[in-house]
VODRENLUM-748248 format. One line per field, with one value per residue (C-alpha): residue number from 1; x, y, z. Coordinates in Angstrom, 1 decimal. Layout:
n [NUM | ...]
x [X | ...]
y [Y | ...]
z [Z | ...]
This chain:
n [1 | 2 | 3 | 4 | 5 | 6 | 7 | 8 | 9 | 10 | 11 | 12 | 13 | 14 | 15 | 16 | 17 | 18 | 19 | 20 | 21 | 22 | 23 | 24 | 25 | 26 | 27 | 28 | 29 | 30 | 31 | 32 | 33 | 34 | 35 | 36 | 37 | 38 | 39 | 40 | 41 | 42 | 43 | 44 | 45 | 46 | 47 | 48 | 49 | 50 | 51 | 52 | 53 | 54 | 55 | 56 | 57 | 58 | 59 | 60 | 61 | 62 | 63 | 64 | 65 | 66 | 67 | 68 | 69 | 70 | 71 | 72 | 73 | 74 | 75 | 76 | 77 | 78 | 79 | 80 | 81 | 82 | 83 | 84 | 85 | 86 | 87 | 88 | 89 | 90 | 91 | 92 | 93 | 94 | 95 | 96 | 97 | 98 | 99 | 100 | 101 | 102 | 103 | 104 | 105 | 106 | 107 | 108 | 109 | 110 | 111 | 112 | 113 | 114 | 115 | 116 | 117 | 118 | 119 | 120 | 121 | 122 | 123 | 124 | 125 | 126 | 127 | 128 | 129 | 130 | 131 | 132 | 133 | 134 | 135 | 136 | 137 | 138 | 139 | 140 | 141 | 142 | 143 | 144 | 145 | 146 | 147 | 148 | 149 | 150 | 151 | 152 | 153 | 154 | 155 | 156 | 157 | 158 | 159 | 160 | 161 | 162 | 163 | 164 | 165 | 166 | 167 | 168 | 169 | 170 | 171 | 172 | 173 | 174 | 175 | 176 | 177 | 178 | 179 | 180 | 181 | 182 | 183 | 184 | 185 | 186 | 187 | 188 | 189 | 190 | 191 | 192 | 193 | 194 | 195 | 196 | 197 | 198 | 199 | 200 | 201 | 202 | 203 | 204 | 205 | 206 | 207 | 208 | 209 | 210 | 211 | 212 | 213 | 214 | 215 | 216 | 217 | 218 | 219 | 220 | 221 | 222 | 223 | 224 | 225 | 226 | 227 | 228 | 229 | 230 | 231 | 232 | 233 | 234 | 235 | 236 | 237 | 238 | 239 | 240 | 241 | 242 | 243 | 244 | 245 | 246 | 247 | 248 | 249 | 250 | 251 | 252 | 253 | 254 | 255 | 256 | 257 | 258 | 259 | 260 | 261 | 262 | 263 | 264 | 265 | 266 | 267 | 268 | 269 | 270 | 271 | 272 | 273 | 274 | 275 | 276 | 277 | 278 | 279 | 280 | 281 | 282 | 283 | 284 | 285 | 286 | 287 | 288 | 289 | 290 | 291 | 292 | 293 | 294 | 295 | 296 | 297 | 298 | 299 | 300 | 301 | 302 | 303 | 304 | 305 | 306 | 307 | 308 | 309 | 310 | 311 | 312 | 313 | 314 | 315 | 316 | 317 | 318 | 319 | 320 | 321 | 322 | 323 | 324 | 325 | 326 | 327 | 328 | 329 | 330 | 331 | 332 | 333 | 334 | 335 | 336 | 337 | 338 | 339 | 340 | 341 | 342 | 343 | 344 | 345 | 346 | 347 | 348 | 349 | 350 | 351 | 352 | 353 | 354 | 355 | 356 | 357 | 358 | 359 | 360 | 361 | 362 | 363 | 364 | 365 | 366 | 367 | 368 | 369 | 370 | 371 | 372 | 373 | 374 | 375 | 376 | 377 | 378 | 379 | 380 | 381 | 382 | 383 | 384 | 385 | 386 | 387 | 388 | 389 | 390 | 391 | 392 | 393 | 394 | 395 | 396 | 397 | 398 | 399 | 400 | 401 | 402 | 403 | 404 | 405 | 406 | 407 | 408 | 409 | 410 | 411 | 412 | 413 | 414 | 415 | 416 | 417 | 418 | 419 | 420 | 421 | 422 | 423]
x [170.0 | 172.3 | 171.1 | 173.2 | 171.4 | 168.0 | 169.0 | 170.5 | 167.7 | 164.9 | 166.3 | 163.4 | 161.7 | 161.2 | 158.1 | 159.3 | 158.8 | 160.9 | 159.8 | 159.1 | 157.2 | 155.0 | 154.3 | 152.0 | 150.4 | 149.4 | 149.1 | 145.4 | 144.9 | 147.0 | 145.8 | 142.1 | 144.0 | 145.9 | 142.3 | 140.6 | 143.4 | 143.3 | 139.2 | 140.1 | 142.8 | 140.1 | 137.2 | 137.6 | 139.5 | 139.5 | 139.3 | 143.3 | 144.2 | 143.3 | 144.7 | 147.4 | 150.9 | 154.4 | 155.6 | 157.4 | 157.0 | 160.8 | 161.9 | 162.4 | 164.5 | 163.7 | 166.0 | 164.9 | 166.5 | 166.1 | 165.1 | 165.7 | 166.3 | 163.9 | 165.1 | 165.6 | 162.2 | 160.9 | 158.0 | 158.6 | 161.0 | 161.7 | 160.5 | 162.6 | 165.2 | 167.2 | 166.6 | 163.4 | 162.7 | 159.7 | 158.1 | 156.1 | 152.9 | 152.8 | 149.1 | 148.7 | 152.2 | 151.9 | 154.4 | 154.8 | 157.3 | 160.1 | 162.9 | 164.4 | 168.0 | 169.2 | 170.8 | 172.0 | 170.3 | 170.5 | 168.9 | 170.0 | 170.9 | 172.5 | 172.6 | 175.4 | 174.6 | 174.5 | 172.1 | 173.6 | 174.8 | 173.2 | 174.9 | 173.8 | 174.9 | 174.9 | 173.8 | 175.5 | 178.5 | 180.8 | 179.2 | 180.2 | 179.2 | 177.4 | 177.6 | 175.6 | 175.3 | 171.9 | 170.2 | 168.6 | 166.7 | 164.8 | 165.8 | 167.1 | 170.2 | 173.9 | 176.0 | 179.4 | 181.3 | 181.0 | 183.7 | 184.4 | 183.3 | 185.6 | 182.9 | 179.4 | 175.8 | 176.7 | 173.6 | 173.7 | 175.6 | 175.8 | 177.9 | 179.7 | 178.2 | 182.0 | 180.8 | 184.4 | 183.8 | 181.8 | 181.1 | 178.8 | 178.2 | 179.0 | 176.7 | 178.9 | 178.8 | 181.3 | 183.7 | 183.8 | 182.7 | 181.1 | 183.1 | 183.1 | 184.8 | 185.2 | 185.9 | 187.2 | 184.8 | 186.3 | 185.9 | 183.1 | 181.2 | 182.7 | 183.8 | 187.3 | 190.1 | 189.0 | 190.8 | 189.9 | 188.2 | 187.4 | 187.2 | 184.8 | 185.4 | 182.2 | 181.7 | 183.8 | 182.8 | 179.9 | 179.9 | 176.9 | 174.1 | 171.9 | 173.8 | 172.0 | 172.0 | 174.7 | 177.6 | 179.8 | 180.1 | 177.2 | 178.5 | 174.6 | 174.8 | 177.0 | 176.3 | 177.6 | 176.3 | 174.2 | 177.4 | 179.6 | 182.0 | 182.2 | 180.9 | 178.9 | 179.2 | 176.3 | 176.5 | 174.1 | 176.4 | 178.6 | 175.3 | 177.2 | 177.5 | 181.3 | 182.0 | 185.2 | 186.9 | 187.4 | 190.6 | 189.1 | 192.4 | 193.5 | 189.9 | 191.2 | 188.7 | 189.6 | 188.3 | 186.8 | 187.5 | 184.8 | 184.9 | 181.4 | 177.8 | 176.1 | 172.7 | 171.7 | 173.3 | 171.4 | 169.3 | 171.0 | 170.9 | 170.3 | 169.6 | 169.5 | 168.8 | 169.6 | 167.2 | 167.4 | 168.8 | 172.2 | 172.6 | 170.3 | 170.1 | 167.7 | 169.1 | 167.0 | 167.4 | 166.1 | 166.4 | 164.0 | 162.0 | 162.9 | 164.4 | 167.3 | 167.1 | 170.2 | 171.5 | 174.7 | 177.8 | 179.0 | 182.0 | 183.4 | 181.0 | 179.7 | 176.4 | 174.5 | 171.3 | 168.2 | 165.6 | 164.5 | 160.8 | 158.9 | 158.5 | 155.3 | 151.9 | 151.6 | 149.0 | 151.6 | 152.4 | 153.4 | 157.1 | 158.5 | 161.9 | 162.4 | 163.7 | 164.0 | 163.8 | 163.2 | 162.8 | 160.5 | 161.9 | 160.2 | 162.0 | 158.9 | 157.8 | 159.8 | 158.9 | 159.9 | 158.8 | 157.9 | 158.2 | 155.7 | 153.6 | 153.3 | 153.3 | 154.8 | 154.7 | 154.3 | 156.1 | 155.9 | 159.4 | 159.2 | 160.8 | 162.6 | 164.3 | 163.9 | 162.3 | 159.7 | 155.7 | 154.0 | 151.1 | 150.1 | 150.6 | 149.5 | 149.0 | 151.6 | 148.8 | 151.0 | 153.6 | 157.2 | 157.9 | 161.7 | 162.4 | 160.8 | 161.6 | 160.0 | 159.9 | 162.1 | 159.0 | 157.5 | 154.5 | 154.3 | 155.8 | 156.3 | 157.2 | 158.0 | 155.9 | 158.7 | 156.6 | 153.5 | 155.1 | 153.8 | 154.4 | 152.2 | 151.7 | 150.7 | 150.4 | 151.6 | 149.0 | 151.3 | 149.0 | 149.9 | 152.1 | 149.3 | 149.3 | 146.9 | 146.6 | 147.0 | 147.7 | 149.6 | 152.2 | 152.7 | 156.3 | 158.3 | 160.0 | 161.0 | 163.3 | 165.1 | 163.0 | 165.8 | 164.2 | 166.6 | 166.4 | 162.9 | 161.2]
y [8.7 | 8.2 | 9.1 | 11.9 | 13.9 | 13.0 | 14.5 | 17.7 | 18.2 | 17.6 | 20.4 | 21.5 | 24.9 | 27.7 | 25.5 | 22.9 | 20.5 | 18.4 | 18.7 | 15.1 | 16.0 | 18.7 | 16.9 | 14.5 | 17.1 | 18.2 | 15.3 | 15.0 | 18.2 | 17.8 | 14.3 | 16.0 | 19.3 | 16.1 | 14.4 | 17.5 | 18.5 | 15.1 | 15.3 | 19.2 | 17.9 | 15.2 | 17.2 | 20.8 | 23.3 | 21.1 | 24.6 | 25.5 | 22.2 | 22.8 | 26.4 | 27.4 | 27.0 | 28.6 | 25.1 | 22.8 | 19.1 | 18.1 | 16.3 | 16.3 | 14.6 | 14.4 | 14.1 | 12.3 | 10.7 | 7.1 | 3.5 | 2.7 | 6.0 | 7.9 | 11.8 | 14.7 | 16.0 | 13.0 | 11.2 | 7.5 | 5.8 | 6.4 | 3.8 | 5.9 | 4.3 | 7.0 | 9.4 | 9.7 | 10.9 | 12.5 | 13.9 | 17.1 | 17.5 | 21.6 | 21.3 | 20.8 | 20.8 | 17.1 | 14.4 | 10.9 | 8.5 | 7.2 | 5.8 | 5.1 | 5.5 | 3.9 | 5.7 | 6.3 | 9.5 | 11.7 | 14.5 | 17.2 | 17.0 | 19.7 | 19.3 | 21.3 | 24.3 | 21.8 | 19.9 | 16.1 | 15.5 | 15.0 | 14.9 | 14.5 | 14.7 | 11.5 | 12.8 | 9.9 | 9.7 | 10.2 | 12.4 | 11.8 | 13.1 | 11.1 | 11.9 | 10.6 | 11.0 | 12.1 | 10.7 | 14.2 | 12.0 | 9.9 | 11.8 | 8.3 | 8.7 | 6.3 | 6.1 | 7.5 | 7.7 | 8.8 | 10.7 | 11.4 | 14.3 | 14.5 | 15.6 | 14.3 | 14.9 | 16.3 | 18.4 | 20.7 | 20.6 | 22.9 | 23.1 | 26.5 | 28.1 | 27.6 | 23.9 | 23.0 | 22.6 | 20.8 | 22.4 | 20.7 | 21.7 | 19.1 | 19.9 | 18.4 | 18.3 | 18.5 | 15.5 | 16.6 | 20.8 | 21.7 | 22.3 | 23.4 | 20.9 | 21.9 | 19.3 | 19.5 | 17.3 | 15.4 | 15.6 | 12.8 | 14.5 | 12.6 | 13.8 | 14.3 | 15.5 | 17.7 | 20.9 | 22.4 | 21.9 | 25.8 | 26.0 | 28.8 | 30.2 | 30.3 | 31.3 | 28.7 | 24.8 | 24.9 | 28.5 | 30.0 | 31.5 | 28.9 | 26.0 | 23.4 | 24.1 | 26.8 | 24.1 | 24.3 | 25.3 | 23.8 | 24.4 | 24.3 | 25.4 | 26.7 | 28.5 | 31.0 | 34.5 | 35.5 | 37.4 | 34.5 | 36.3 | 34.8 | 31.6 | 32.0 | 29.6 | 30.0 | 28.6 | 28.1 | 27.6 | 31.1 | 32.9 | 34.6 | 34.2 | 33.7 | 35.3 | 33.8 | 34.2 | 30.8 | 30.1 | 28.5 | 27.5 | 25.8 | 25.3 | 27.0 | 29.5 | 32.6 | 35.1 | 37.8 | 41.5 | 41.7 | 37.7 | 37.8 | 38.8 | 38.4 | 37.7 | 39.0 | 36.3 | 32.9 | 33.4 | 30.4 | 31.1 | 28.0 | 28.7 | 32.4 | 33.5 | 36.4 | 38.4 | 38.5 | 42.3 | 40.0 | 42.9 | 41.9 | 38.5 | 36.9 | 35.0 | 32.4 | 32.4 | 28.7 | 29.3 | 32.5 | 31.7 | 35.1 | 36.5 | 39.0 | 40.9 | 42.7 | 45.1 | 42.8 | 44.4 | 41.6 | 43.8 | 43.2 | 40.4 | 42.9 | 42.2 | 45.5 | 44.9 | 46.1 | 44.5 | 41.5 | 40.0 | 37.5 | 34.3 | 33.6 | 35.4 | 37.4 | 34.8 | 31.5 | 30.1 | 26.9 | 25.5 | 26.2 | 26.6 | 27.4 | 25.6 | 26.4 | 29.9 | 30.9 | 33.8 | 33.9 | 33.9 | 37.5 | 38.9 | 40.2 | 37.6 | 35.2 | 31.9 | 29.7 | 27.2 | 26.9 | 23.2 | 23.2 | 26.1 | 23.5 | 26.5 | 28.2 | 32.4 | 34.4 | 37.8 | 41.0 | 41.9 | 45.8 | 46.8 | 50.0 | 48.5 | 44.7 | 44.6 | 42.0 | 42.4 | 39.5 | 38.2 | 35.4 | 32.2 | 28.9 | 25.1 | 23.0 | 19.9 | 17.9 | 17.8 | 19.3 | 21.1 | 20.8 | 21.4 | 23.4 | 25.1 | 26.8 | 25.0 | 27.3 | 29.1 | 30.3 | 28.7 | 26.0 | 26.0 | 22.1 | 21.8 | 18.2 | 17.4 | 15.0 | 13.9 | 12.8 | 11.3 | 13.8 | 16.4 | 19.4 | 21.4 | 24.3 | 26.9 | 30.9 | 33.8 | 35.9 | 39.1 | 38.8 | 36.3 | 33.9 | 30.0 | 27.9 | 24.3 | 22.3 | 18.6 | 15.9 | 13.5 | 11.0 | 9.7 | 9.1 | 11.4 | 13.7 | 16.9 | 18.9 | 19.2 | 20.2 | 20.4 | 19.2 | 18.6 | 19.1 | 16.5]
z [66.4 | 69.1 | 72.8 | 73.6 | 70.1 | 71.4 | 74.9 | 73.4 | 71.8 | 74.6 | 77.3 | 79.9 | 78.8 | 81.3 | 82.0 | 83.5 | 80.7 | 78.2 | 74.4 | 74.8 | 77.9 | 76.1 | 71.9 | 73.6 | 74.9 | 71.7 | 69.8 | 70.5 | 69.2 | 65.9 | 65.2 | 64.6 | 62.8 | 60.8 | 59.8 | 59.2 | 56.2 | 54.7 | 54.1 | 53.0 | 50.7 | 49.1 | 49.3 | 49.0 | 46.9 | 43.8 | 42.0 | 43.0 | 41.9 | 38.3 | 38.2 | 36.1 | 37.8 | 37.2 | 38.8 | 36.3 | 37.1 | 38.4 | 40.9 | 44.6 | 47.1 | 50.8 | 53.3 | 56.6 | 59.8 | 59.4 | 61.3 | 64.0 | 66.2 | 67.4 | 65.8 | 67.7 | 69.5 | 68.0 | 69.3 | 68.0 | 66.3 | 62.5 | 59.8 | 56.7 | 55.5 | 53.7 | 51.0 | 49.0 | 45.8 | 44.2 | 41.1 | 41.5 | 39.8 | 38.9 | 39.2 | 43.4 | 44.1 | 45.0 | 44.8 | 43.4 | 44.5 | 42.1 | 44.5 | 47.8 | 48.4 | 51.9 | 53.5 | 57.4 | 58.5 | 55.2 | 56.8 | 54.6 | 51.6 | 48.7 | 44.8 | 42.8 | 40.5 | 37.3 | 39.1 | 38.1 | 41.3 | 45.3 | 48.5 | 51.7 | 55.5 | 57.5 | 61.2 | 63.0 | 65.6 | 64.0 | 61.3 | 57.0 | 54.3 | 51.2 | 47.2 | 44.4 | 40.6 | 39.5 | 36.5 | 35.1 | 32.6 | 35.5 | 39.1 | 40.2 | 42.6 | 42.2 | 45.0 | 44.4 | 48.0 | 51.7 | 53.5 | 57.2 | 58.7 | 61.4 | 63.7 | 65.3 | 63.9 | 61.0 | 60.5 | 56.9 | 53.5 | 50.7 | 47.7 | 46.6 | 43.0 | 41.9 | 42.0 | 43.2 | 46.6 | 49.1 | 53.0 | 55.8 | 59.7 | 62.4 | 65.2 | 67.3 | 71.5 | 75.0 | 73.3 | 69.6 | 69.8 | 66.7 | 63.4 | 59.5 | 57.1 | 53.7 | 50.6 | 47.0 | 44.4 | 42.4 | 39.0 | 38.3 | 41.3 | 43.7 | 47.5 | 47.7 | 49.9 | 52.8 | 52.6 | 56.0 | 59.6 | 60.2 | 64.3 | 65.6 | 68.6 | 71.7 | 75.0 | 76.1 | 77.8 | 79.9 | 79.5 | 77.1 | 77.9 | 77.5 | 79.6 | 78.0 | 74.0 | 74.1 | 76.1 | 73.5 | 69.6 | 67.7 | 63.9 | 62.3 | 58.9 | 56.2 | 53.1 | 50.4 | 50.1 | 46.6 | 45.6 | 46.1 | 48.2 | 51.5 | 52.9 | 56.3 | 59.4 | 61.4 | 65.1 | 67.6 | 70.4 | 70.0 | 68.8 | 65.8 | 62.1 | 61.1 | 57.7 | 55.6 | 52.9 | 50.4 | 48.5 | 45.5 | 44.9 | 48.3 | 49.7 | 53.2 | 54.7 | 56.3 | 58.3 | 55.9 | 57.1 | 59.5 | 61.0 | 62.1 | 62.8 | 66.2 | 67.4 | 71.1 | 73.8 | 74.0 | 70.4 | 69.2 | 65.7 | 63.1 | 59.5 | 57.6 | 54.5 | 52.3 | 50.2 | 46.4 | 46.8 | 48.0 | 50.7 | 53.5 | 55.2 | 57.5 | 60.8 | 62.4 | 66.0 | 67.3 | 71.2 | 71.6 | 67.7 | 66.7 | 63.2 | 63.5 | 60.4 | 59.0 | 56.2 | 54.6 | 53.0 | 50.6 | 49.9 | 54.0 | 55.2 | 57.6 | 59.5 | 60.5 | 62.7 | 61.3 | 63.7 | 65.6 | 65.4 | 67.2 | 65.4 | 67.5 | 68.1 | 71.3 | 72.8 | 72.8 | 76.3 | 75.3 | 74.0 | 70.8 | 68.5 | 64.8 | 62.1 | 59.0 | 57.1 | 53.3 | 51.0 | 48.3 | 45.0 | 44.2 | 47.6 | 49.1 | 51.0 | 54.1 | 55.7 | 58.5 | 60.7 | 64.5 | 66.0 | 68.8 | 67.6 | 64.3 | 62.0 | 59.3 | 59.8 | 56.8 | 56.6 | 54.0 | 53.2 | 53.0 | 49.9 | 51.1 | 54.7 | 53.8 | 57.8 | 58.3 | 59.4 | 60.0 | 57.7 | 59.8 | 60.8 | 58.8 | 60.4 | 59.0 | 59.5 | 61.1 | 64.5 | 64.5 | 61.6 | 60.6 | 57.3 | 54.3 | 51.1 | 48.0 | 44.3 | 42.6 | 40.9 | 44.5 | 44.0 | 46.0 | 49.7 | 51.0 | 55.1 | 56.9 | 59.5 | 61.2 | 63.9 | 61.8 | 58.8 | 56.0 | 54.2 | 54.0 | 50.4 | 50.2 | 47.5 | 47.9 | 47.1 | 44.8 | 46.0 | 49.5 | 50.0 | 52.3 | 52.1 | 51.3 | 52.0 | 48.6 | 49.6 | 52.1 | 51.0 | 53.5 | 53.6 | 57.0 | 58.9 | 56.7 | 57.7 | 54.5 | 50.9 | 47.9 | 44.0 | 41.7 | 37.7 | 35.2 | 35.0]
């Protein structure tokens, strides 16, 4: 990664320290936490291994920021070189190799709704975006083409259900503020013309709450609601959600009737969610690791607050920010990851007001949790421990919702987890 994304990335806490100044810090500790889950994933619960699973075997493809930057909060340079893909084994949840596809910093990547075809986000300066055909009989990835992204780091892609169109989220900083391209796909799967650059609208230069995350616009991700009626921008840098309409015929977005959902000034939301209901979402607010919870009209694209929660238990002191946030597939349960705590916190989703109440919280056996998702059956949840080269396994209690530790698959640097065709 280029400096300046390193340096956006490593702002001094409260504290007084830099992120790079606080992970050595607790390196010592994690190293034994990181042992001490290898010799439990060898030598104890060999009982949950041979359970029966919902999982399917299928396969998996990792995203990852590659050789030879050092990534964001990172602690050492990368050895990846691109995108990795995996076969699950429904019995532990673990994963076996079956190819490497190079690639410059792939480190999210989307599949569309027929599953036959990958793309992936090349966080670089200047940002593109990457497609590939998808062998469903193998999993093994074909390159197909890259397009510009007219923006820097591009940081999260996602394909609408319509399967016409392709959308990504340029980070972006002071030079290039962040921005939301959207692309038609061609009709062998291919990237083609970009249809629009949709420009939020912040705080202003050098004038968010947070001075040195909240600068400028920092586009972060962009996704389509469960009902398929609007697409949702979600920027850290103007704290808000912005809620547009798509032209499935032009590919232009415009603002739906309400334009946008806010989270309290300086949250700097990054990912969110929505529940299986399609009429509550979840917003992940990196800055203050806090979830803004909200009742969702898919009708207006209107955001309603509902309640805010603490990502963290009561007794943290030390530096932290979330990163990624999921739903369970049954809708009563919520995930997501805290990079310094090194955790994943479990929630109950009450059935009635959808608000959240903590379960607990769960070592992710590793350093700097990025990214992490559910196999599509909710039984397994996998997280990338991007700091520490692995990722950890573990499967979800269906009573209650808890994790426990299944396995580690050590692969480098990884950041986004996406499941893709049977296998």
């Amino acid at each position: 990664m280029a400096s300046s994304e390193n340096r956006r990335h490593d702002s001094k806490s409260s504290a007084g320290f830099t992120r790079r100044e606080f992970l050595p810090m607790l390196g010592a500790t994690t190293a034994l936490a990181a042992l001490g889950s290898r010799a439990l994933a060898a030598a104890s619960d060999e009982s949950a291994k041979t359970k029966p699973s919902d999982a399917q075997a299928r396969f998996v493809y990792v995203g990852t920021y590659t050789a030879p930057g050092t990534p964001p909060g990172g602690t050492h340079p990368s050895s990846a070189v691109g995108i990795y893909v995996f076969k699950l084994n429904p019995s532990d949840g673990g994963l076996t190799p079956v190819q490497t596809v190079p690639a410059s910093n792939p480190s999210f990547v989307a599949l569309d709704p027929t599953l036959t075809h990958l793309y992936s986000v090349n966080e670089d300066a200047p940002g593109s975006v990457s497609a590939y055909a998808l062998n469903s009989s193998n999993g093994t990835l074909t390159f197909l083409n890259s397009m510009s992204a007219i923006g820097k780091f591009t940081t999260h892609i996602s394909v609408h259900p319509s399967g016409q169109y392709l959308f990504a989220a340029n980070y972006g900083d002071l030079s290039a503020p962040g921005n939301f391209p959207v692309y038609r796909i061609n009709a062998n799967g291919s990237i083609g013309t970009m249809t629009d650059l949709f420009q939020g609208v912040g705080y202003g230069t050098n004038a968010g709450p947070n001075p040195e995350r909240q600068e400028t616009l920092h586009a972060h991700q962009i996704l389509t609601d469960l009902s398929s009626s609007h697409v949702c921008a979600v920027d850290l840098g103007a704290d808000k959600v912005n809620v547009l309409n798509l032209n499935l015929g032009t590919g232009k977005l415009t603002p739906a009737t309400v334009p946008f959902g806010p989270v309290a000034s300086g949250s700097g939301c990054r990912h969110m969610a929505f529940h299986p209901d399609k009429s509550h979402a979840y917003v992940l607010d990196e800055l203050v690791s806090s979830i803004t919870v909200f009742k969702y009209d898919p009708v207006r694209g209107a955001f309603i607050w509902v309640q805010t929660i603490s990502t963290l238990p009561s007794d943290f002191t030390g530096v932290n920010t979330t990163a990624e946030i999921r739903v369970h597939p049954s809708g009563q349960f919520l995930y997501n990851t805290n990079r310094g705590h090194n955790s994943v916190t479990m929630y109950a989703i009450d059935e009635e007001t959808a608000e959240l109440d903590v379960i607990g919280w769960e070592s992710t056996r590793g350093e700097w949790p990025r990214g992490m998702n559910l196999d599509p059956s909710g039984t397994f949840l996998y997280v990338g421990n991007q700091n520490t080269d692995t990722i950890g396994v573990f499967r979800i209690q269906p009573s209650n919702g808890k994790l426990k530790f299944s396995t580690l698959v050590v692969t480098p640097t990884p950041v986004d987890i996406e499941f893709g065709p049977l296998a």
